[in-house]
RODO-2510 file (C-alpha; in nm, 4 decimals, decimal comma):
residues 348
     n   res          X          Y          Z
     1     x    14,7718    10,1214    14,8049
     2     x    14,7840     9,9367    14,5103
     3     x    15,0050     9,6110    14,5388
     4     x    15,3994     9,5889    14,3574
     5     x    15,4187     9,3001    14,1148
     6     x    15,7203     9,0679    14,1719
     7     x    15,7748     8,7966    13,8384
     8     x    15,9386     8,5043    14,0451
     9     x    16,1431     8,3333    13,7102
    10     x    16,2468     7,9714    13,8438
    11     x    16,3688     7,6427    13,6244
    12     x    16,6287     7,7079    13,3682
    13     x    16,8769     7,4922    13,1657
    14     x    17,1388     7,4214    13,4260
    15     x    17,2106     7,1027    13,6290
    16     x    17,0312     7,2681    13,8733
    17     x    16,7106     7,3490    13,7817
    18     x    16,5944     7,1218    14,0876
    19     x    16,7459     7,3295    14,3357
    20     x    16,5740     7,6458    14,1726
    21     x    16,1850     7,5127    14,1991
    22     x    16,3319     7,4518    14,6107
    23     x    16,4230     7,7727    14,5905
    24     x    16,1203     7,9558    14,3867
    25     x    15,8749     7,7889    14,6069
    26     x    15,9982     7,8751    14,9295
    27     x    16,0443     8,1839    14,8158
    28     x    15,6622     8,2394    14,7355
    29     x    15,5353     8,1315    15,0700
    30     x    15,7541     8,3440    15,2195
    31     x    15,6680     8,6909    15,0232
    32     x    15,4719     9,0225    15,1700
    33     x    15,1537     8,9936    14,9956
    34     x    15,0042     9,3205    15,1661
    35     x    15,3094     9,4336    14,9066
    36     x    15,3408     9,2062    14,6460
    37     x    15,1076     9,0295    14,3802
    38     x    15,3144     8,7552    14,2459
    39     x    15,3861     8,6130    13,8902
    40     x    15,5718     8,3094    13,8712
    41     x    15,7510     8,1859    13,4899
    42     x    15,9096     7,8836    13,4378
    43     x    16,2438     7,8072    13,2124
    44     x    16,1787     7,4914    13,0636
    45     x    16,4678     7,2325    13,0636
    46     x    16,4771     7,3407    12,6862
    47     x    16,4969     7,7291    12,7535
    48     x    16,1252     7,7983    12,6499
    49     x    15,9286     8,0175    12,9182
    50     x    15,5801     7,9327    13,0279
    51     x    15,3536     8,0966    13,2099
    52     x    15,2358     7,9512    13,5382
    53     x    15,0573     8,0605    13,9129
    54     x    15,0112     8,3963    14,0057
    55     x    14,9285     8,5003    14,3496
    56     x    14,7419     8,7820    14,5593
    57     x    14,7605     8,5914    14,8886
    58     x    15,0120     8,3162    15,0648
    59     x    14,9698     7,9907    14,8925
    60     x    14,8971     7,7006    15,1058
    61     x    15,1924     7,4370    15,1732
    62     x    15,0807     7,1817    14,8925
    63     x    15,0823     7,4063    14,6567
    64     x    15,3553     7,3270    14,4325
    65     x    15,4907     7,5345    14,1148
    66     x    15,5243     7,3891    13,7386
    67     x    15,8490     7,1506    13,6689
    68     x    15,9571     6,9908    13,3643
    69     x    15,7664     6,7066    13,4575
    70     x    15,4461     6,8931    13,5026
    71     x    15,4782     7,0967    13,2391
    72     x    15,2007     7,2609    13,0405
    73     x    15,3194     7,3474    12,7124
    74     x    14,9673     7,5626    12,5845
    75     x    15,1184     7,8112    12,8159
    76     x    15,4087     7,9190    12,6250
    77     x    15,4917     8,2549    12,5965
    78     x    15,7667     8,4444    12,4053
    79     x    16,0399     8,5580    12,6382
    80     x    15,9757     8,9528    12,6323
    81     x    15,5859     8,8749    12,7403
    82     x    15,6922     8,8789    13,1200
    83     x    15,7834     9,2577    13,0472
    84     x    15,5140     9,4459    13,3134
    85     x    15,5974     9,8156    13,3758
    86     x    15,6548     9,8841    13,7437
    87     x    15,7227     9,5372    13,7838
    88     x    16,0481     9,3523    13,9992
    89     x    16,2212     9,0688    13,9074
    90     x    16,3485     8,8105    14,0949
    91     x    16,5214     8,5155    13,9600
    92     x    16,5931     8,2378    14,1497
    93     x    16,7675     8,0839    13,9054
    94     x    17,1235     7,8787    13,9697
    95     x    17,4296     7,7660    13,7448
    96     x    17,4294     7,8941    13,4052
    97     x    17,1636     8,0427    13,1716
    98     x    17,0675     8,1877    13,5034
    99     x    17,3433     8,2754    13,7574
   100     x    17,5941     8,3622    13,4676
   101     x    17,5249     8,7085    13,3431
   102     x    17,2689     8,5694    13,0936
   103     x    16,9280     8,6058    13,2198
   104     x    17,0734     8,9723    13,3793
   105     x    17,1231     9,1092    13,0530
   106     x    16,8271     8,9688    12,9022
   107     x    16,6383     9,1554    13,2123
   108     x    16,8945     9,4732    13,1209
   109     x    16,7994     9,4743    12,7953
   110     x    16,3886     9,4932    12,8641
   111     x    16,4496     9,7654    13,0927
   112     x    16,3661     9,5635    13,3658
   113     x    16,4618     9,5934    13,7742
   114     x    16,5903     9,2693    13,9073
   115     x    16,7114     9,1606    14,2294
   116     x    17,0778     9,0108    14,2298
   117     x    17,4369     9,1101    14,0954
   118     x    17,4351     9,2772    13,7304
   119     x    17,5620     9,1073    13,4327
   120     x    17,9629     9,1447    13,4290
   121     x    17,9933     9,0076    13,8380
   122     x    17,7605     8,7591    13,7640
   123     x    17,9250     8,6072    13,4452
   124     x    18,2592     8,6678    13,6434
   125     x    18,1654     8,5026    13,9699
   126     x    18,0054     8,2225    13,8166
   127     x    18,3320     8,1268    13,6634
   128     x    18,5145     7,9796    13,8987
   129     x    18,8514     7,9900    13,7357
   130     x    18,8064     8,3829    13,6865
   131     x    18,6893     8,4426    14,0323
   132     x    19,0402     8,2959    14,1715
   133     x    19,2250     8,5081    13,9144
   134     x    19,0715     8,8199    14,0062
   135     x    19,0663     8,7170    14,3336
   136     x    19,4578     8,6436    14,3469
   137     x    19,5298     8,9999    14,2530
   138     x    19,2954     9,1460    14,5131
   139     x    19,5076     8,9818    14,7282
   140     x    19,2398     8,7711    14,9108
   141     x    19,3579     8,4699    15,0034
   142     x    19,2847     8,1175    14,8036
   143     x    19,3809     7,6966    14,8357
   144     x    19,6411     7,5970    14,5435
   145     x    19,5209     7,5239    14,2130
   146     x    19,5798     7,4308    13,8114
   147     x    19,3193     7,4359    13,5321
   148     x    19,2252     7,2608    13,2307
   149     x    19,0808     7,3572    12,9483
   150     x    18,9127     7,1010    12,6997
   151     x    19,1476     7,0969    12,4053
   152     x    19,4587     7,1696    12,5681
   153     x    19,7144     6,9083    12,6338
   154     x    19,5583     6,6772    12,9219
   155     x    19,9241     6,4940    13,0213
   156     x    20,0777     6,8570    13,0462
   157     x    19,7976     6,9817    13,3281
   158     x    19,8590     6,6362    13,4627
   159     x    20,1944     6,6735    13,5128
   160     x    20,1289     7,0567    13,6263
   161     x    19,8729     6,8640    13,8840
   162     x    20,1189     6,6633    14,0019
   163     x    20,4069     6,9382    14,0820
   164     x    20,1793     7,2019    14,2328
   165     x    19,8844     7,0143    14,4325
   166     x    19,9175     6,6579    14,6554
   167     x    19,6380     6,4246    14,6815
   168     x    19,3415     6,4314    14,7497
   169     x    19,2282     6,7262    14,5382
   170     x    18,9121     6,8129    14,4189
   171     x    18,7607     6,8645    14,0290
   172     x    18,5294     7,1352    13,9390
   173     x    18,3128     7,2459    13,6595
   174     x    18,4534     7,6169    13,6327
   175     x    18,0524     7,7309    13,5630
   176     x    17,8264     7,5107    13,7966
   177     x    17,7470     7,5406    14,1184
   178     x    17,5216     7,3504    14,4120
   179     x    17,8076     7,0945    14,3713
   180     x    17,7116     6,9599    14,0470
   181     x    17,9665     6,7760    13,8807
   182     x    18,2177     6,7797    14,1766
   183     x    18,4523     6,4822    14,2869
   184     x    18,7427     6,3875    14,5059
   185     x    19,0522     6,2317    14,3626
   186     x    19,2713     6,0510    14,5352
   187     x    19,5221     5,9518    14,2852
   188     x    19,5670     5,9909    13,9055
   189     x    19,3110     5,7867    13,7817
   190     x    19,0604     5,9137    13,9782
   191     x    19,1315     6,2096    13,8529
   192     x    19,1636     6,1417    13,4981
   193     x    18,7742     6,0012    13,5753
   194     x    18,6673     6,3282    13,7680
   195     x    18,8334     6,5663    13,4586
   196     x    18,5672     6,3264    13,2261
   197     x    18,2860     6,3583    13,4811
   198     x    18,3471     6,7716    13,4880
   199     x    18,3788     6,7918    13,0833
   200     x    18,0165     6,6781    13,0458
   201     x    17,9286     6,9982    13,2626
   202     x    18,1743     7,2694    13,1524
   203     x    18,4887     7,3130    12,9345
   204     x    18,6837     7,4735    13,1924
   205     x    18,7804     7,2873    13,4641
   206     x    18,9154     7,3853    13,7969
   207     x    19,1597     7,0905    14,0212
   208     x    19,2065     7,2155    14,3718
   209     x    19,4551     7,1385    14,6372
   210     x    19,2234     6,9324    14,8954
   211     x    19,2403     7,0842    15,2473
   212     x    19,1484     6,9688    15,6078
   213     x    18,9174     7,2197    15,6728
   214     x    18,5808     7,3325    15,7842
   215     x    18,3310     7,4572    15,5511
   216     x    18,2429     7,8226    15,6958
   217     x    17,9586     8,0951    15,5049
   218     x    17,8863     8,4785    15,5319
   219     x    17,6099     8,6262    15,3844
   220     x    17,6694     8,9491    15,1877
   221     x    17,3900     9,1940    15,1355
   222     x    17,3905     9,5437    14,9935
   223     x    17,4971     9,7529    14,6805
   224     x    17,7264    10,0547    14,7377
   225     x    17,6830     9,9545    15,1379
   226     x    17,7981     9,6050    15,1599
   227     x    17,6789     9,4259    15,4623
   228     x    17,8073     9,1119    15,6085
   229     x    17,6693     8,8184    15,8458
   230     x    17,8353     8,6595    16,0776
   231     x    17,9901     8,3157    15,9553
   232     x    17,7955     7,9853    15,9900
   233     x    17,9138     7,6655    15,9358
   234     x    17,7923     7,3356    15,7926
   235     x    17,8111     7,0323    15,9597
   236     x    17,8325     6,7431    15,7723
   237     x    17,7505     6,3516    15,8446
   238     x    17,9400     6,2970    15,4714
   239     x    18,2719     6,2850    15,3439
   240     x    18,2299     6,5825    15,1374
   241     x    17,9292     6,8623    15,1377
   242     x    17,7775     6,7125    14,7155
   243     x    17,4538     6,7269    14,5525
   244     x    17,3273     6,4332    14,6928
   245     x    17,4044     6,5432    15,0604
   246     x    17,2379     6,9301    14,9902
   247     x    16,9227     6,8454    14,8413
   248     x    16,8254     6,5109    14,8673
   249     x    16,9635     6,3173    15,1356
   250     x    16,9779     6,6527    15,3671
   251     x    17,1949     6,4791    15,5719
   252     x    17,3374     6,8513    15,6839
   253     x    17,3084     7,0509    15,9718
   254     x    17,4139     7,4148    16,0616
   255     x    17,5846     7,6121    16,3319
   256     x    17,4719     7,9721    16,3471
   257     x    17,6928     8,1638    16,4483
   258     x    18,0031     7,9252    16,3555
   259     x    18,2106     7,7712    16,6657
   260     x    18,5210     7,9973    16,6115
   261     x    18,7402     8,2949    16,7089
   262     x    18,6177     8,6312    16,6823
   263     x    18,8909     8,7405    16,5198
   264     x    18,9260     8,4831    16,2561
   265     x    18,5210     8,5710    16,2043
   266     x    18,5830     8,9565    16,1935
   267     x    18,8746     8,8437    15,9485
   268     x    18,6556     8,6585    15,7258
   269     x    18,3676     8,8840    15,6875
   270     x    18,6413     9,1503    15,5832
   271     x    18,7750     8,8900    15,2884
   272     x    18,3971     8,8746    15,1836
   273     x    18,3093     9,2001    15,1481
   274     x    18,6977     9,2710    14,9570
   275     x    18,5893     8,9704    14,7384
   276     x    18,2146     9,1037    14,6428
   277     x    18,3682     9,4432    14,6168
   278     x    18,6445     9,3103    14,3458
   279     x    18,4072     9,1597    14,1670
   280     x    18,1803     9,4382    14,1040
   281     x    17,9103     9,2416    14,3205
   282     x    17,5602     9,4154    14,4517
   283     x    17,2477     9,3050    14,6019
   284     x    17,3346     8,9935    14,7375
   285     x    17,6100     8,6927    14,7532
   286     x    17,7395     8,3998    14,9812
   287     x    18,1430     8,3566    15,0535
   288     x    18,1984     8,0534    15,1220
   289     x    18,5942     8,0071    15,3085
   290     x    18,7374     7,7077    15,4519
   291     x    18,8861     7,7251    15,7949
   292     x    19,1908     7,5259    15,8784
   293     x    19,2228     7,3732    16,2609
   294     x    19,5661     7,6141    16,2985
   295     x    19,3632     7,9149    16,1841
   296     x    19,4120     7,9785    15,7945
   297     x    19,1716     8,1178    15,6276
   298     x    19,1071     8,0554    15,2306
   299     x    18,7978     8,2253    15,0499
   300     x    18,6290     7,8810    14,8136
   301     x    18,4326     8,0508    14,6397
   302     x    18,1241     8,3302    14,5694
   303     x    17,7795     8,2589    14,5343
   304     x    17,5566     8,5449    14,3768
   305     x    17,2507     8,3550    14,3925
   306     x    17,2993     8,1091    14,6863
   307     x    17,0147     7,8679    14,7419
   308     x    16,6991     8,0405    14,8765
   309     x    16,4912     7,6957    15,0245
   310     x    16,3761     7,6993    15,3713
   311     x    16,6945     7,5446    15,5093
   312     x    16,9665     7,7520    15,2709
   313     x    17,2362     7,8681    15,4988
   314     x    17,1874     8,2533    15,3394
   315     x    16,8909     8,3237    15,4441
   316     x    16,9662     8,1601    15,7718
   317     x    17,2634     8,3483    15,8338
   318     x    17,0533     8,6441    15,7696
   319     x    16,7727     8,5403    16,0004
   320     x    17,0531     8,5046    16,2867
   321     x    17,1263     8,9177    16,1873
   322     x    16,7683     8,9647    16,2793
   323     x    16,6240     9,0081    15,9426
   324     x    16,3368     8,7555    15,8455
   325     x    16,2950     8,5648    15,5216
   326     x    15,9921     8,7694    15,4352
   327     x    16,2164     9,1120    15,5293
   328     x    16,5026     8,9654    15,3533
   329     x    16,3108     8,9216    15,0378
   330     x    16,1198     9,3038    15,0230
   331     x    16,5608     9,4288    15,1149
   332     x    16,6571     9,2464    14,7816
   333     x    16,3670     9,4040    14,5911
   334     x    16,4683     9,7054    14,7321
   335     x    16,8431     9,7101    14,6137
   336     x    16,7657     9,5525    14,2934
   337     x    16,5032     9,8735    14,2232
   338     x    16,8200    10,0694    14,3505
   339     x    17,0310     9,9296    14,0788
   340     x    16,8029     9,9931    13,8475
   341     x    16,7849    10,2993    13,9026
   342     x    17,1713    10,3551    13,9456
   343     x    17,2005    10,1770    13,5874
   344     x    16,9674    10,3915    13,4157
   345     x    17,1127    10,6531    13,5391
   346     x    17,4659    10,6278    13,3985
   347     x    17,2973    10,6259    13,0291
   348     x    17,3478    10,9559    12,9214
***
């Protein structure tokens, strides 16, 4: 039988570019080549694409994939060349240009089958400040929060800050993820300094009402049959889960399953499924909830293309279910031909 190809696209233009060459190459030591020959394309810093590896077999563990600072620029290729009929894409890309609707209707519009959520949930979900609203009217529970936009009066969402939310809260890029650009303020100025730090990622800008809480994840997989894990928590040896602590420092561990009531777990994966659900979501996500010490549960935010290294909680929580990395992987590339499918069908 003659082998599948699968384009692994990896890079990008976002802040976190790094975490997507993590995630690309654990993802292509972890494939089904009696299924799959791989292609892998990079997304420069700059947005071009090169060409780089392709594989028949598993690479070895020091093989490493093209970054920016490796990068071979004779290999250029315009966009549309990854087109391959028959073929799958996967990209493990994160933040925008990439988790943002962008790169899904780019795929869309060559016809292509990808795996991950289609264009509107993606562009949706990515923005943080739209997730809440839709969220809010689907009735799924969320901390207190303003928002400011660059360009609008700053002293006014101050003040709003102020009246709504008590210190500590926390400033967010409304379009990055992997904790880019995040930072606790304790007072005023700090967060007049984390409002600057957030412009230089995004324009809209989310200020939440800090919580005393533990971080707790379910894994969502599935299209018109959503399927949840159950919740697993990270435990930190920082102040706050950032960048730094995620992918460089790892200074994180993991309990899988979380250390909490079965109820409040049964509760959350309920919340996670509403929330993919509202937000038009298929193949895959991570909800991410905190969990308060009397019990409350509020949803943080969704993922649709959660970190995929070899110590990412999602496919983690999925190996707890009893479904492998490799397995996982082939189940994506399933749904996303499923989608494809689904989408072409509705053009008549």
């Amino acid at each position: 039988m003659s082998k599948q190809t699968l384009i692994l696209l990896y890079g990008g233009r976002s802040a976190e570019r790094e975490v997507s060459v993590l995630s690309a190459e654990s993802v292509m030591r972890a494939i089904n080549y009696d299924r799959f020959f791989v292609k892998t394309y990079f997304i420069s810093q700059t947005g071009d694409f090169i060409k780089t590896q392709e594989f028949v077999s598993q690479p070895g563990v020091d093989e490493k994939l093209m970054t920016n600072d490796t990068l071979d620029s004779r290999q250029k290729i315009k966009p549309s060349d990854i087109y391959e009929e028959g073929a799958v894409v996967f990209p493990v890309l994160h933040g925008p240009m990439g988790e943002d609707g962008s790169i899904q209707g780019f795929l869309e519009v060559l016809k292509m089958p990808y795996v991950g959520t289609n264009v509107l949930a993606s562009s949706v979900a990515m923005d943080k400040i739209s997730t809440k609203r839709i969220l809010e009217s689907a009735g799924v529970p969320q901390v207190a929060y303003t928002v400011y936009i660059e360009g609008e009066d700053l002293e006014a969402c101050l003040a709003e800050t102020a009246t709504k939310l008590a210190y500590p809260v926390f400033v967010k890029p409304a379009n990055m993820g992997s904790s880019v650009g995040i930072s606790k303020a304790e007072n005023e100025v700090q967060l007049r300094e984390a409002i600057d730090l957030a412009l230089k990622y995004d324009s809209r800008i989310l200020i939440e009402q800090g919580v005393v809480a533990r971080e707790i994840e379910v894994g969502i997989l599935g299209n018109q049959d959503v399927k949840t894990t159950l919740p697993g928590e990270v435990v930190k040896d920082v102040e706050f889960y950032d960048y730094q602590a995620k992918y460089i420092d790892n200074k994180i561990t993991m309990d899988i399953p979380a250390k909490m009531d079965a109820a409040d777990m049964e509760t959350m994966r309920n919340y996670a499924s509403q929330a993919f659900r509202a937000l038009g979501g298929c193949g895959l996500a991570r909800c991410d909830f905190f969990y308060t010490a009397d019990g409350q549960i509020y949803l943080n935010e969704l993922n649709t293309m959660p970190g995929f290294t070899q110590w990412s909680m999602y496919p983690l929580l999925w190996e707890n279910m009893g479904l492998t990395y490799s397995n996982l992987i082939e189940e994506l590339v399933n749904l996303g031909q499923e989608m494809f499918v689904k989408r072409e069908s509705h053009l008549i």
